[in-house]
PyMOL Python script that loads the backbone (N, CA, C, O; Angstrom):
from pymol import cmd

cmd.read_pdbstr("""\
ATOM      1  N   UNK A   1     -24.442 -26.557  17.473  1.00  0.00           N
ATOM      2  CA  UNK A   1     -23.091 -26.615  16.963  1.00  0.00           C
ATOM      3  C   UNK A   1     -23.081 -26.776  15.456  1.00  0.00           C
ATOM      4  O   UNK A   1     -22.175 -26.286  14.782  1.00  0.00           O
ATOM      5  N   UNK A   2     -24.211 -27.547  14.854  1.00  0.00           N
ATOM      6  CA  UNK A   2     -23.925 -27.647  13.117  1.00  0.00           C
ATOM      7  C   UNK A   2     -24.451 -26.411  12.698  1.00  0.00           C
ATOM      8  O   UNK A   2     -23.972 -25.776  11.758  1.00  0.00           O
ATOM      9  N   UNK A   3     -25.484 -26.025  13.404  1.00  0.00           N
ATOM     10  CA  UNK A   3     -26.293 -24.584  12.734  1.00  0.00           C
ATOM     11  C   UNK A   3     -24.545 -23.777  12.783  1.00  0.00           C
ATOM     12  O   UNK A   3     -24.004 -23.621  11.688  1.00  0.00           O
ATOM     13  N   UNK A   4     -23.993 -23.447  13.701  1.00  0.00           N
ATOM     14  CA  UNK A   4     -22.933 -22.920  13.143  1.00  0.00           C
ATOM     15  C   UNK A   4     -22.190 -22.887  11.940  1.00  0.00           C
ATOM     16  O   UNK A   4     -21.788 -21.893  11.336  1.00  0.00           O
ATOM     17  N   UNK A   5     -22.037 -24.221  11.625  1.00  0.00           N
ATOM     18  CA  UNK A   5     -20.923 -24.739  10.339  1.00  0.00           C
ATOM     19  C   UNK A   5     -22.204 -24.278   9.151  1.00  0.00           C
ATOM     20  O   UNK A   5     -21.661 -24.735   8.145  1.00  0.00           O
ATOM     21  N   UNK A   6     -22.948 -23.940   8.866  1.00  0.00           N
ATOM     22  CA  UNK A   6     -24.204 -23.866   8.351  1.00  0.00           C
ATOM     23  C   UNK A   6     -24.549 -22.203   7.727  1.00  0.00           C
ATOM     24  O   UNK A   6     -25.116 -21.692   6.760  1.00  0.00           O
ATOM     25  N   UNK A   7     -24.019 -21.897   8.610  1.00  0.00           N
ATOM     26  CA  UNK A   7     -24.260 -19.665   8.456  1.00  0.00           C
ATOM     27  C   UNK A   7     -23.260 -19.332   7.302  1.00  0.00           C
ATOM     28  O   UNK A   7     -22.088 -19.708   7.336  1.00  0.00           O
ATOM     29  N   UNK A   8     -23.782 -18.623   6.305  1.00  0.00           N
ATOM     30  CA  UNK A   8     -22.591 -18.356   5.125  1.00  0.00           C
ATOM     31  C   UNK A   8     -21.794 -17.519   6.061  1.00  0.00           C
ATOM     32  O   UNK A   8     -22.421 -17.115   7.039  1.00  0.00           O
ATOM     33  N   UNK A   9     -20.472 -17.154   5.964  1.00  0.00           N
ATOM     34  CA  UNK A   9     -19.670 -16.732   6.062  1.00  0.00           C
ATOM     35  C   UNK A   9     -19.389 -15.281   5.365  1.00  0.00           C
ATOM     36  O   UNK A   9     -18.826 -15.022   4.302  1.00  0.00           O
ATOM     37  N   UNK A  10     -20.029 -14.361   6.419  1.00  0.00           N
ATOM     38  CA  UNK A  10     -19.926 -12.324   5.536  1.00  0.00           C
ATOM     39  C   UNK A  10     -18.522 -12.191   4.988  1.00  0.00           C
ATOM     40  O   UNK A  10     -17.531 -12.881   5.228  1.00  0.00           O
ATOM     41  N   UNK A  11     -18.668 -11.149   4.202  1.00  0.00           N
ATOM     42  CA  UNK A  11     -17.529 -10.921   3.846  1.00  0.00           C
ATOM     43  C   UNK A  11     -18.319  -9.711   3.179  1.00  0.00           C
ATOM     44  O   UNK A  11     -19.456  -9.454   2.783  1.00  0.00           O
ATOM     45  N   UNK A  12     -16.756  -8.968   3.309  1.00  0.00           N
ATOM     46  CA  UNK A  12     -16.894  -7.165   2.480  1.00  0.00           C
ATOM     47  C   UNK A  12     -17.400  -7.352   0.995  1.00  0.00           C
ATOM     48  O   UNK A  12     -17.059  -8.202   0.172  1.00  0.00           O
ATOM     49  N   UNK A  13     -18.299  -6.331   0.884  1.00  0.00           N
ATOM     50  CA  UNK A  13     -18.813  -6.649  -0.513  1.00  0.00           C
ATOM     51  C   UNK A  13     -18.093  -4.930  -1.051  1.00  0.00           C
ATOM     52  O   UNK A  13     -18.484  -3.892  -0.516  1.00  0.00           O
ATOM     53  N   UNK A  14     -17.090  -4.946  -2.100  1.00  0.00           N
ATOM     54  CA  UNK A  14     -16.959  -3.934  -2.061  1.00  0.00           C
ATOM     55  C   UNK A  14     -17.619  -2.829  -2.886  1.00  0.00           C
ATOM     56  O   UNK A  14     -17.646  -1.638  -2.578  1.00  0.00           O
ATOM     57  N   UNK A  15     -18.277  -3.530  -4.245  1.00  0.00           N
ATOM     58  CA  UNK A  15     -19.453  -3.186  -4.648  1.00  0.00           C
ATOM     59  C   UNK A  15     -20.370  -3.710  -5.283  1.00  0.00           C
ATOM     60  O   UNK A  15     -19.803  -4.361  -6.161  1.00  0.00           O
ATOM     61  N   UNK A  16     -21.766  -3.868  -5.416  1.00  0.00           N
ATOM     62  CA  UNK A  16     -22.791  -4.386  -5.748  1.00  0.00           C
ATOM     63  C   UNK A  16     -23.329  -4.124  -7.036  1.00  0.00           C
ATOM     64  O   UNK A  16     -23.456  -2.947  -7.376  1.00  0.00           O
ATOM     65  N   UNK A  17     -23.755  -5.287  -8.015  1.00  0.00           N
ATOM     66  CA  UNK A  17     -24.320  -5.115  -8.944  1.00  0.00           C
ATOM     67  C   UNK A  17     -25.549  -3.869  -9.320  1.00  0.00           C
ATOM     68  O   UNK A  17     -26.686  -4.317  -9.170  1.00  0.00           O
ATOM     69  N   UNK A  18     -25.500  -2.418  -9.771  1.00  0.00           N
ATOM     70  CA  UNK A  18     -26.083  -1.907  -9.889  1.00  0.00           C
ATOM     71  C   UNK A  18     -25.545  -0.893  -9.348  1.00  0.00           C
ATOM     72  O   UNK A  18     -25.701   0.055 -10.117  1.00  0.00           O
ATOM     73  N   UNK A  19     -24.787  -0.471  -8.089  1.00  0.00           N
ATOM     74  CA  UNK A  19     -24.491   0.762  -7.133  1.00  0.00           C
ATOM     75  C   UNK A  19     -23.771   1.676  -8.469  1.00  0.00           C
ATOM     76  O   UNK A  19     -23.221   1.331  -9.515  1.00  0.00           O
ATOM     77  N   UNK A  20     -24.051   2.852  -7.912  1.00  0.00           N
ATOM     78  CA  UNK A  20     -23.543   3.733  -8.338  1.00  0.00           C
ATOM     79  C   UNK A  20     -21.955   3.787  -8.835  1.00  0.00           C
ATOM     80  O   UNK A  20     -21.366   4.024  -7.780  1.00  0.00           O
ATOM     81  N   UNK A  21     -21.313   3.726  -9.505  1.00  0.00           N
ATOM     82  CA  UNK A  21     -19.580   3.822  -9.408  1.00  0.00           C
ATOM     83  C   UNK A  21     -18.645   4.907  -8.575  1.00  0.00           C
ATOM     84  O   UNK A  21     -17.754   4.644  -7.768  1.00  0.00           O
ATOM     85  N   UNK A  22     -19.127   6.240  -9.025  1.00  0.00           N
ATOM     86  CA  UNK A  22     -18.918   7.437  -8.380  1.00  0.00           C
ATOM     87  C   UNK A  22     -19.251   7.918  -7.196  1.00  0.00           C
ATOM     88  O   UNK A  22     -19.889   8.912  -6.850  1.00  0.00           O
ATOM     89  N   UNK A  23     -18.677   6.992  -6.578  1.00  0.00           N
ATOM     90  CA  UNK A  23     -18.901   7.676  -4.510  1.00  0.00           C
ATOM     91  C   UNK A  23     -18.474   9.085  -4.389  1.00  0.00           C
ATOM     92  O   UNK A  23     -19.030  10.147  -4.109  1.00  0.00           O
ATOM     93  N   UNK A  24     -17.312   8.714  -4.695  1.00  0.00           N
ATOM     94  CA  UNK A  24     -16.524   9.522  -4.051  1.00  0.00           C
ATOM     95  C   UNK A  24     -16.613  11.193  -4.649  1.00  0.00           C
ATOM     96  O   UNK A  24     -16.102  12.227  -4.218  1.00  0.00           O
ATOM     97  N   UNK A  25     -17.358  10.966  -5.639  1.00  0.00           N
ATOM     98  CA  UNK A  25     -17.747  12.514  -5.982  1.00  0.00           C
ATOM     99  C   UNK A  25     -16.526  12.851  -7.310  1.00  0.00           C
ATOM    100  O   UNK A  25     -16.404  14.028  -7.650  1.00  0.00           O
ATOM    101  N   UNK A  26     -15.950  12.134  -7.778  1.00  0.00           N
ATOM    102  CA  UNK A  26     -14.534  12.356  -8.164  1.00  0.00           C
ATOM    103  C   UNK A  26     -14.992  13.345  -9.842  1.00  0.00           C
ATOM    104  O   UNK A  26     -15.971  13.032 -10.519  1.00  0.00           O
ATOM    105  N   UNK A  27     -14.304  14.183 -10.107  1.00  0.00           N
ATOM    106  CA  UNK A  27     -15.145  15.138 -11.354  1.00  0.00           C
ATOM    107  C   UNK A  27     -15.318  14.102 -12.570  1.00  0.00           C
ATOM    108  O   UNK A  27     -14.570  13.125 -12.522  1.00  0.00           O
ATOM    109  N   UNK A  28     -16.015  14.169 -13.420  1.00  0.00           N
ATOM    110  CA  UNK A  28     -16.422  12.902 -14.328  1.00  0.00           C
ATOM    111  C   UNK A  28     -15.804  13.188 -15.811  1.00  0.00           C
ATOM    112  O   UNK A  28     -15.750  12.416 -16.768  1.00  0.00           O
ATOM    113  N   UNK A  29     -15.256  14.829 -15.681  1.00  0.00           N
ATOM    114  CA  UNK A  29     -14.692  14.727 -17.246  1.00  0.00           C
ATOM    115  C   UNK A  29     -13.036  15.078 -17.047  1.00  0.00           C
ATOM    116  O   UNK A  29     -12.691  15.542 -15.961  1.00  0.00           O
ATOM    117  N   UNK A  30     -12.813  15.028 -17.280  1.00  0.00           N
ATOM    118  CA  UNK A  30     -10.917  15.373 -16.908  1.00  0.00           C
ATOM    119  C   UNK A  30      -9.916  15.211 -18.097  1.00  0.00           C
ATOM    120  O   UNK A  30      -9.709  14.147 -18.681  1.00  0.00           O
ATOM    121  N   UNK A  31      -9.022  17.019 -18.520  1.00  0.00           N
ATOM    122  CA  UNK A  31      -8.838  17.096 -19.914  1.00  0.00           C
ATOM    123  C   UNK A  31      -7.328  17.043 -19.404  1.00  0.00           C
ATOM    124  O   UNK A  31      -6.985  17.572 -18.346  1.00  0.00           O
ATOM    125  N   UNK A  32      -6.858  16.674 -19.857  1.00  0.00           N
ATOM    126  CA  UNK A  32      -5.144  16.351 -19.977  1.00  0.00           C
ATOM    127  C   UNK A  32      -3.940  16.736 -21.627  1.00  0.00           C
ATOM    128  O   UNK A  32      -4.006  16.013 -22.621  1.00  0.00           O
ATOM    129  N   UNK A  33      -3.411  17.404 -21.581  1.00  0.00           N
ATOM    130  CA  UNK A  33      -2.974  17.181 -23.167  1.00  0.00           C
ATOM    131  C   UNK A  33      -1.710  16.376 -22.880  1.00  0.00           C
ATOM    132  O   UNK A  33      -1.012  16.379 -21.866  1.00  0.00           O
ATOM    133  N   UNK A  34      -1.583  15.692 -24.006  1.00  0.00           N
ATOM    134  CA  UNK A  34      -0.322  14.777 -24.238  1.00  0.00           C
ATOM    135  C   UNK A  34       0.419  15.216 -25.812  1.00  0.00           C
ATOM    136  O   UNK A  34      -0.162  15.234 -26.897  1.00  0.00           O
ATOM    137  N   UNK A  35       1.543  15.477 -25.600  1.00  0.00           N
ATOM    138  CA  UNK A  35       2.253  15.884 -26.373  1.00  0.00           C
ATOM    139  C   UNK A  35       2.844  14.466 -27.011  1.00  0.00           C
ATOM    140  O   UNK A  35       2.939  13.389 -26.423  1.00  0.00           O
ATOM    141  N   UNK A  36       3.114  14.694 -28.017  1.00  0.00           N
ATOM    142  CA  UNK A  36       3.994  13.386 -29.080  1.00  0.00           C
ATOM    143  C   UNK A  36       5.308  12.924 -28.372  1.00  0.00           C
ATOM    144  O   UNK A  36       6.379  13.523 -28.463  1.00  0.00           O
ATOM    145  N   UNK A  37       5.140  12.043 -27.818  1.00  0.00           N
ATOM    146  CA  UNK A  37       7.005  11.381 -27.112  1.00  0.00           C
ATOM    147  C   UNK A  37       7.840  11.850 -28.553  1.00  0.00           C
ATOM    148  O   UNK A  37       7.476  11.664 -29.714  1.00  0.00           O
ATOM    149  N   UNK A  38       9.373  12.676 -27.935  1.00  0.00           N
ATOM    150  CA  UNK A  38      10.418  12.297 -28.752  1.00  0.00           C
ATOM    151  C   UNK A  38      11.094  11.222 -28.996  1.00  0.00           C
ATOM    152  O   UNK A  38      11.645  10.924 -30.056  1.00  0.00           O
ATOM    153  N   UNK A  39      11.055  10.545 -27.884  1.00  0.00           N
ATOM    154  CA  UNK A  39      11.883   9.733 -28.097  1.00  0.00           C
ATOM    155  C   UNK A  39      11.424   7.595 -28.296  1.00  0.00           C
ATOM    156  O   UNK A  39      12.023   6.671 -28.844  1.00  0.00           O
ATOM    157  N   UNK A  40      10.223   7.679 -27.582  1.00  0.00           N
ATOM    158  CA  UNK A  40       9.475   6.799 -27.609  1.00  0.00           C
ATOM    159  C   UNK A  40       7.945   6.667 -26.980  1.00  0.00           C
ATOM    160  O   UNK A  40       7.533   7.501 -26.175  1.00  0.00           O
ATOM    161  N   UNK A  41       7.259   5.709 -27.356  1.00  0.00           N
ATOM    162  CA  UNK A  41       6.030   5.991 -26.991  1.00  0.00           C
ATOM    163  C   UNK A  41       5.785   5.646 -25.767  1.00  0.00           C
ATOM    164  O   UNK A  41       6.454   4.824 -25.140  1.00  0.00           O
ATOM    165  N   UNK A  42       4.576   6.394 -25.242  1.00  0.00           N
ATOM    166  CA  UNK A  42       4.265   6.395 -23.791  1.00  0.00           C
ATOM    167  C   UNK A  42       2.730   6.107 -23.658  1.00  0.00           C
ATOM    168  O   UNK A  42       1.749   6.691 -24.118  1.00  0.00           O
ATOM    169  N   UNK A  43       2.904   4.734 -22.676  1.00  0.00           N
ATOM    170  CA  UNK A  43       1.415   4.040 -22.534  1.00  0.00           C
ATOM    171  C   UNK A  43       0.675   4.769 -21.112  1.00  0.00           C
ATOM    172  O   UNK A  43       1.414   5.038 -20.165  1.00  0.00           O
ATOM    173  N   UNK A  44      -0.847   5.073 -21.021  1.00  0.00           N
ATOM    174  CA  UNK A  44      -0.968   5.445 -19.787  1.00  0.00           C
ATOM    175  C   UNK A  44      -2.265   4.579 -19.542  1.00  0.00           C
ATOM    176  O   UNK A  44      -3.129   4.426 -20.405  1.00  0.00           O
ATOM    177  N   UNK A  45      -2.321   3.926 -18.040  1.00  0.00           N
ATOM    178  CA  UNK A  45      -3.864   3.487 -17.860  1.00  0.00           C
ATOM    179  C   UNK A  45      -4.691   4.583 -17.375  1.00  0.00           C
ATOM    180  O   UNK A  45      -4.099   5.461 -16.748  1.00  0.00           O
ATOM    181  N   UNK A  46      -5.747   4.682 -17.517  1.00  0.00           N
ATOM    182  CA  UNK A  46      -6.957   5.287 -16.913  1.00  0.00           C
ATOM    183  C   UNK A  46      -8.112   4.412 -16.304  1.00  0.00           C
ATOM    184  O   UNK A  46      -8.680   3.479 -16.872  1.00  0.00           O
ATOM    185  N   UNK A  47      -8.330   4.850 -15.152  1.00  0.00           N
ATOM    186  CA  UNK A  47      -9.783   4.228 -14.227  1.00  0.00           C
ATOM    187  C   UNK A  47     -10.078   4.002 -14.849  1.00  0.00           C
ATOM    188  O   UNK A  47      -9.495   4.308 -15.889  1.00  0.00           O
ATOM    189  N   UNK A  48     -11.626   3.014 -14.929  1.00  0.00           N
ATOM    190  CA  UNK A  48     -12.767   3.113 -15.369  1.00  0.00           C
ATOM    191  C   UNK A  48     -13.714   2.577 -14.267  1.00  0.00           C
ATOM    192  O   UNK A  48     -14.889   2.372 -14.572  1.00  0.00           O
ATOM    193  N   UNK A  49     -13.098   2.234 -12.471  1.00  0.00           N
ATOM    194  CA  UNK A  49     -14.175   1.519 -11.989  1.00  0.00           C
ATOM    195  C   UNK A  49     -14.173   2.811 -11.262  1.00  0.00           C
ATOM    196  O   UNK A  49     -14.905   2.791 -10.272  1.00  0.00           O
ATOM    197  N   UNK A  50     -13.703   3.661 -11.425  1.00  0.00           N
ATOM    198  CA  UNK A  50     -14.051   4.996 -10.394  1.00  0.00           C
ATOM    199  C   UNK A  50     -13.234   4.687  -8.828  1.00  0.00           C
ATOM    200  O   UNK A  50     -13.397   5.535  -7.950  1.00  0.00           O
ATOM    201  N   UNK A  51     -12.751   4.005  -8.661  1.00  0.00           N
ATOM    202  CA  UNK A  51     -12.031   3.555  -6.892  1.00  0.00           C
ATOM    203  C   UNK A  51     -10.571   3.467  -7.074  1.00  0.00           C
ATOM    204  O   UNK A  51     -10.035   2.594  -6.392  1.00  0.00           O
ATOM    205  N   UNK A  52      -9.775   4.194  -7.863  1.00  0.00           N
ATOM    206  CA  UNK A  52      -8.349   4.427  -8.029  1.00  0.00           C
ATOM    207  C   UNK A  52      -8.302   5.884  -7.051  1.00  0.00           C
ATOM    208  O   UNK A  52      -8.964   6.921  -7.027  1.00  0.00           O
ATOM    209  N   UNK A  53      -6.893   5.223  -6.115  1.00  0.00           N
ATOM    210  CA  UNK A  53      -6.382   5.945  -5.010  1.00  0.00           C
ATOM    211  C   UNK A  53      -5.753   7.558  -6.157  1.00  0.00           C
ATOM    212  O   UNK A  53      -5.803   8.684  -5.662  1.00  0.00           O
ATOM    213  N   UNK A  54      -5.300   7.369  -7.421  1.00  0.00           N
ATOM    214  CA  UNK A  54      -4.755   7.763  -8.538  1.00  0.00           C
ATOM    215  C   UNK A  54      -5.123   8.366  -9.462  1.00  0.00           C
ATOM    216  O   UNK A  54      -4.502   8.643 -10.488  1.00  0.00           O
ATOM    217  N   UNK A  55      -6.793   8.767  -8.992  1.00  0.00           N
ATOM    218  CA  UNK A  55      -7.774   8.618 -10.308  1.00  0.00           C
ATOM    219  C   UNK A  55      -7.251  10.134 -10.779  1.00  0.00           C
ATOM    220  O   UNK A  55      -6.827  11.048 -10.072  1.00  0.00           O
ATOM    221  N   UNK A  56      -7.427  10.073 -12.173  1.00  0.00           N
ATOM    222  CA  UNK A  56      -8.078   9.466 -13.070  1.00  0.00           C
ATOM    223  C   UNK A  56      -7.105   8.359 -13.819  1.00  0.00           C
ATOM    224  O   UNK A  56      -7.463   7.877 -14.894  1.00  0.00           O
ATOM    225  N   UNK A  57      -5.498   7.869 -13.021  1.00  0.00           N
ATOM    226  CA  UNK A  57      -5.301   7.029 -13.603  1.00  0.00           C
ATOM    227  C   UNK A  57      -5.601   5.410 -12.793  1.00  0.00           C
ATOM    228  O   UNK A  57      -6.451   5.194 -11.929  1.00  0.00           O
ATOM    229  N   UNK A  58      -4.989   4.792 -13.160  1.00  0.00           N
ATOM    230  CA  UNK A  58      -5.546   3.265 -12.760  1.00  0.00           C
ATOM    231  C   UNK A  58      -3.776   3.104 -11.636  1.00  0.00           C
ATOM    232  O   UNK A  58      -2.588   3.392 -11.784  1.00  0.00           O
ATOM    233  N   UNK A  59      -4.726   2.431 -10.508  1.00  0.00           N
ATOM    234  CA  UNK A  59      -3.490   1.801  -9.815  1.00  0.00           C
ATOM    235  C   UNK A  59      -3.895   0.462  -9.360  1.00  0.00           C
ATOM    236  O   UNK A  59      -3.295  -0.092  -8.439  1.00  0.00           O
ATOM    237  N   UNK A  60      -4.791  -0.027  -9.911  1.00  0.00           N
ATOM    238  CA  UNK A  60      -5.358  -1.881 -10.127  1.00  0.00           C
ATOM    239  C   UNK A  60      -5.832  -2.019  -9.061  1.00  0.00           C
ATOM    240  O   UNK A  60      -5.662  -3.052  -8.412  1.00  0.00           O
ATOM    241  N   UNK A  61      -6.771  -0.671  -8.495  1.00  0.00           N
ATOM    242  CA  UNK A  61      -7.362  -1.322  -7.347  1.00  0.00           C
ATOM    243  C   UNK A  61      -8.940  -1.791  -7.756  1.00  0.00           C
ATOM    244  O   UNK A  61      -9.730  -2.235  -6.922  1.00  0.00           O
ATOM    245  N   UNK A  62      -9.300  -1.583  -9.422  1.00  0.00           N
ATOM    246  CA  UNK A  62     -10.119  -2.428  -9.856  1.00  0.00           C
ATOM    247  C   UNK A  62     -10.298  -4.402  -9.830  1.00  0.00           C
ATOM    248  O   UNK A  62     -11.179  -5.206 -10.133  1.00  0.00           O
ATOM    249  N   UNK A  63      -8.682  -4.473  -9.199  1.00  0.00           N
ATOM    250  CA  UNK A  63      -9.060  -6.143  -9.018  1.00  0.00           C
ATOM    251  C   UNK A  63      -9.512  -6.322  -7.893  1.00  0.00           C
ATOM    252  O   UNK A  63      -9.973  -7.462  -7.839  1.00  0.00           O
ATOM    253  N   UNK A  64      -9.604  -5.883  -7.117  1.00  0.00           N
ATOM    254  CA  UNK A  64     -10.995  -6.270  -5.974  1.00  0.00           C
ATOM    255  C   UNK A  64     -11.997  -6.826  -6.480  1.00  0.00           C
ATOM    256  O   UNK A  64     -12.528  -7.936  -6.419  1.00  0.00           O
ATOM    257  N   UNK A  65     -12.235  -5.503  -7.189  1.00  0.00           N
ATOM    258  CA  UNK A  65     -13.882  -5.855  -8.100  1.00  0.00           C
ATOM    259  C   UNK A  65     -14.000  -6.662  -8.890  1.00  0.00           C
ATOM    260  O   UNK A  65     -15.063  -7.262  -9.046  1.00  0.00           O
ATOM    261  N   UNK A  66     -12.640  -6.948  -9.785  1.00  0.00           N
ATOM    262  CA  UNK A  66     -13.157  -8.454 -10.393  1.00  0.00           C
ATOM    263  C   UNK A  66     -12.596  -9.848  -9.757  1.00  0.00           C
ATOM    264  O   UNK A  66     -12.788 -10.928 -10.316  1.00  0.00           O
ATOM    265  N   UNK A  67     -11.824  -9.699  -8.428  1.00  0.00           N
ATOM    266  CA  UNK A  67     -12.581 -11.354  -7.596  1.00  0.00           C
ATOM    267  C   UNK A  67     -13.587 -11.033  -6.824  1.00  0.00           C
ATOM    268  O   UNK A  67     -13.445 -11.607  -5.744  1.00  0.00           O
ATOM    269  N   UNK A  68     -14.905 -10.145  -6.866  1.00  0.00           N
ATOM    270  CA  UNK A  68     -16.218 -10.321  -6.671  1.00  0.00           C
ATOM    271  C   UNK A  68     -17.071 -10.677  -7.912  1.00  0.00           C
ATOM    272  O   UNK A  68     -18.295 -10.557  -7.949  1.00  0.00           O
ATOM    273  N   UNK A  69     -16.333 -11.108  -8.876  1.00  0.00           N
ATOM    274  CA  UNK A  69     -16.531 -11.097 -10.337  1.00  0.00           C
ATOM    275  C   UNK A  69     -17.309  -9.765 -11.330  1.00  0.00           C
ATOM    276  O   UNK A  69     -18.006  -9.958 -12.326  1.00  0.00           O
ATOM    277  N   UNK A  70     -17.097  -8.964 -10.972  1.00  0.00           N
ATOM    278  CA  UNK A  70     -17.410  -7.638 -11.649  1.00  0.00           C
ATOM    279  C   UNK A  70     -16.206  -7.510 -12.806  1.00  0.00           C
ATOM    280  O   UNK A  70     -15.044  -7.494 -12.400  1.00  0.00           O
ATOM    281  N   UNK A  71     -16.446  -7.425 -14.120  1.00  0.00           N
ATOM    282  CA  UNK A  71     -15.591  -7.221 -15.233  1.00  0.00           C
ATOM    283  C   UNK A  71     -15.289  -6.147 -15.472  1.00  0.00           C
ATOM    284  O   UNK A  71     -16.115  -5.450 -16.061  1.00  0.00           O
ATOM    285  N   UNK A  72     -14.223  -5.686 -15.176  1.00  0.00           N
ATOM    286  CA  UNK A  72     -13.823  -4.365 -14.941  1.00  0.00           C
ATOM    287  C   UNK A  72     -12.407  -4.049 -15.466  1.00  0.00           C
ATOM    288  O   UNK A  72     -11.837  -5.097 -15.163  1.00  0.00           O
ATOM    289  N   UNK A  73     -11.615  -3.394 -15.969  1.00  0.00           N
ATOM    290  CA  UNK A  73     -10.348  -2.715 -16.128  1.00  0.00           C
ATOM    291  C   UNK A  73     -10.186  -1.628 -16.430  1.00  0.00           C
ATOM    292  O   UNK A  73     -11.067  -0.775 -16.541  1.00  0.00           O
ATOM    293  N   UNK A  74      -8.605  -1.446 -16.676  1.00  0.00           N
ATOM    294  CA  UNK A  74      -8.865   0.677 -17.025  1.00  0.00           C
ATOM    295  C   UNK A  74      -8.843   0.483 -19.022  1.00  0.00           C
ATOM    296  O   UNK A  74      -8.995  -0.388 -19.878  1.00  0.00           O
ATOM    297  N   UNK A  75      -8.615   1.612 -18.927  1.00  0.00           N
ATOM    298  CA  UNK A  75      -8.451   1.755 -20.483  1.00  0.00           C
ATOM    299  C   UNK A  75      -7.232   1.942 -20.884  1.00  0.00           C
ATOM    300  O   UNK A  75      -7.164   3.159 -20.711  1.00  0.00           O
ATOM    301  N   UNK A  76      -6.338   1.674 -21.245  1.00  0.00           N
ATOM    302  CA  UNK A  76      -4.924   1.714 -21.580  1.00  0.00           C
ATOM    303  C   UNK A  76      -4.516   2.418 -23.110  1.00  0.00           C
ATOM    304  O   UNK A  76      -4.649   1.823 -24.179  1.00  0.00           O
ATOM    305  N   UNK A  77      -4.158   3.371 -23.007  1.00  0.00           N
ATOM    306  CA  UNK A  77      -3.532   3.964 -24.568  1.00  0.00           C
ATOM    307  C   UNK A  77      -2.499   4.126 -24.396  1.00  0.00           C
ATOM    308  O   UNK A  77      -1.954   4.114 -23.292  1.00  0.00           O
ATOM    309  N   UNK A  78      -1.762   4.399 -25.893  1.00  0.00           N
ATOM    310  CA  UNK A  78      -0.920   4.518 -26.006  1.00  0.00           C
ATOM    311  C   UNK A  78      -0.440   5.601 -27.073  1.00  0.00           C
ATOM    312  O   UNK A  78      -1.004   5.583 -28.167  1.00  0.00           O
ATOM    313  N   UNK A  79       0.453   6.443 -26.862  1.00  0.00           N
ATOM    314  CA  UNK A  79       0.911   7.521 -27.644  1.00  0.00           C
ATOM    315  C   UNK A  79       1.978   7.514 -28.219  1.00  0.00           C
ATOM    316  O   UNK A  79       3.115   7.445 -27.753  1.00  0.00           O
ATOM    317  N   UNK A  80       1.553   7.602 -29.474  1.00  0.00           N
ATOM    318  CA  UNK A  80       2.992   6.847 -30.541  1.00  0.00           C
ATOM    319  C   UNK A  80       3.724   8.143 -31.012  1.00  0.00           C
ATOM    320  O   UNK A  80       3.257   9.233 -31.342  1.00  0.00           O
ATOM    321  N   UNK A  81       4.758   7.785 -30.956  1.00  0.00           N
ATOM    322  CA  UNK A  81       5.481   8.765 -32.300  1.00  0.00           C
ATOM    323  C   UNK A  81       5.205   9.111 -33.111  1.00  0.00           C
ATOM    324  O   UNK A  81       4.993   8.206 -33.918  1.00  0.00           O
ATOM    325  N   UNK A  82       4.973  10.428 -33.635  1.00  0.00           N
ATOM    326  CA  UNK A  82       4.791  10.932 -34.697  1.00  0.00           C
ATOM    327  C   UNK A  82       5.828  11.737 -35.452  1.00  0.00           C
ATOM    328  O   UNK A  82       6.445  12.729 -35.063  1.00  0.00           O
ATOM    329  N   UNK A  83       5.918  10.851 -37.079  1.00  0.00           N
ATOM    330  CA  UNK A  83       7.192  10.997 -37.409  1.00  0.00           C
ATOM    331  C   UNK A  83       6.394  11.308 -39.230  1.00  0.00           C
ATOM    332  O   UNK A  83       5.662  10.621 -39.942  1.00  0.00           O
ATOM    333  N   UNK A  84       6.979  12.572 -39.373  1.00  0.00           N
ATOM    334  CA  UNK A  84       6.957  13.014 -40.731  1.00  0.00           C
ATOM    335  C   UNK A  84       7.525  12.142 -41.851  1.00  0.00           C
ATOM    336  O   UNK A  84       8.451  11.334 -41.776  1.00  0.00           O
ATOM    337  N   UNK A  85       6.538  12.582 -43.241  1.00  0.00           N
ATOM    338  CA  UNK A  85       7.818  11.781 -43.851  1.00  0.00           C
ATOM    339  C   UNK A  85       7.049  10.207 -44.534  1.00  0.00           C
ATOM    340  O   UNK A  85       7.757   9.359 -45.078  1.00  0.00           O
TER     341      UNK A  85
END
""", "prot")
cmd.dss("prot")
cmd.show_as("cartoon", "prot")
cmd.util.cbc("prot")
cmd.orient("prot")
């Protein structure tokens, strides 16, 4: 009965220090153009852990990975106005 209370407790590892990022095969370069907002600027995230339902943008399914403590987020830019002058 204590050897029970005793056994770590499994749990999903969803990825491991070292594994590959790119399972899923997803293409690794991806060209997009963004035109200058008229009217105001426009922020976009992008993956970077490779496991966005969204990819190549980010839909925060990188926080899995960091409460397995993996430091992870997307990259976030932003596209400003461009104003002559």
């Amino acid at each position: 009965m204590g050897n029970n209370m005793l056994k770590a407790k499994s749990r999903n590892v969803f990825r491991k220090k070292g594994d590959i990022l790119n399972t899923n095969n997803l293409k690794a370069v991806h060209i997009e153009t963004f035109y200058p907002p008229l009217k105001s600027s426009k922020k976009v995230s992008v993956c970077r852990c490779w496991k966005s339902f969204n990819f190549p943008y980010c839909d925060n399914t990188h926080q899995k990975l960091q409460q397995q403590g993996v430091v992870c987020g997307p990259l976030l830019l932003e596209i400003l106005i461009f104003q002559n002058g």
